[in-house]
C-alpha positions in Angstrom: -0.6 -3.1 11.8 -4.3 -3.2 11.2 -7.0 -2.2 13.7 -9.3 -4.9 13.0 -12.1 -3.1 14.0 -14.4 -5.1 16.0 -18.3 -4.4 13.8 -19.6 -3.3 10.6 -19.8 0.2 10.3 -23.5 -0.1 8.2 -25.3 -2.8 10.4 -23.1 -3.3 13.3 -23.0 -6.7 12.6 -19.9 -8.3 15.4 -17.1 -9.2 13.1 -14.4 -10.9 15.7 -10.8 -10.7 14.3 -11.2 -14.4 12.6 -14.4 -13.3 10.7 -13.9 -14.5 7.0 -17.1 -11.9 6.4 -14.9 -8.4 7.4 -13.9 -6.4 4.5 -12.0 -3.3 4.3 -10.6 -0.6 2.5 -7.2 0.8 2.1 -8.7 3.4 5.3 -10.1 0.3 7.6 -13.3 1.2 7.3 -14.3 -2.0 8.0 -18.1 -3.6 6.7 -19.7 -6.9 6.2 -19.9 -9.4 3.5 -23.4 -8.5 3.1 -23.5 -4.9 3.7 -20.1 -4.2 1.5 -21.5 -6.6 -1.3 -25.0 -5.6 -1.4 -25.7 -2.1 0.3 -22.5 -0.3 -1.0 -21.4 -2.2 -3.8 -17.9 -2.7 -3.2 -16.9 0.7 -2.5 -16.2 2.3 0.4 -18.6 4.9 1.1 -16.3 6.9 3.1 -13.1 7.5 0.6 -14.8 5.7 -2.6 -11.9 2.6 -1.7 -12.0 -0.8 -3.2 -13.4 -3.3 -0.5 -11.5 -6.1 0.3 -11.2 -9.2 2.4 -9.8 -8.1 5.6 -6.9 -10.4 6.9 -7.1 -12.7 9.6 -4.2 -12.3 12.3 -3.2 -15.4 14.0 -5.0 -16.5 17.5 -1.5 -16.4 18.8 -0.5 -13.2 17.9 -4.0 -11.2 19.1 -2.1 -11.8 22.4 0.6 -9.2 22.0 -1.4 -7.4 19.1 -5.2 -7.6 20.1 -7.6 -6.1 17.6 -9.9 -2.8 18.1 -12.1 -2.5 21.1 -13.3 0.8 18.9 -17.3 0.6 17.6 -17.8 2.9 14.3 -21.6 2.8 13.6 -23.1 5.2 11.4 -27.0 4.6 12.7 -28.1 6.3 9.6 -27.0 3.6 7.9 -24.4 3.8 4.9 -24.9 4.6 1.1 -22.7 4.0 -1.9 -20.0 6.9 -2.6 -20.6 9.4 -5.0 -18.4 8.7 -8.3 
């Protein structure tokens, strides 16, 4: 089951478990729209991953099977992986 984690590892943008802006890798590193679109291009700067659209889990299901509580932040910010 995926974490949804609860924020975007580059900006820390809040990204609730309904957020149509999450993406994620095949790791859960988990990023905004913005940042995974713009600062890293797509690709996970952690494993070099394909960035997707993360799945939304049903409101009524978060009840049994909430997201993450767990913050990832890297305050240095994030930068494309090396190829």
């Amino acid at each position: 089951m995926l974490q949804l984690r609860p924020n975007c590892e580059c900006c820390n943008k809040d990204l609730p478990p309904d957020s149509t802006e999450a993406r994620i890798c095949s790791f859960e590193c988990t990023f905004c729209a913005d940042c995974a679109e713009g600062v890293v291009a797509g690709t996970c700067p952690n494993c070099g991953g394909e960035l997707v659209a993360r799945p939304r889990r049903p409101a009524e299901k978060l009840i049994n099977n909430p997201a993450s509580t767990e913050r990832i932040h890297k305050p240095a910010g994030c930068a494309k992986a090396a190829s």
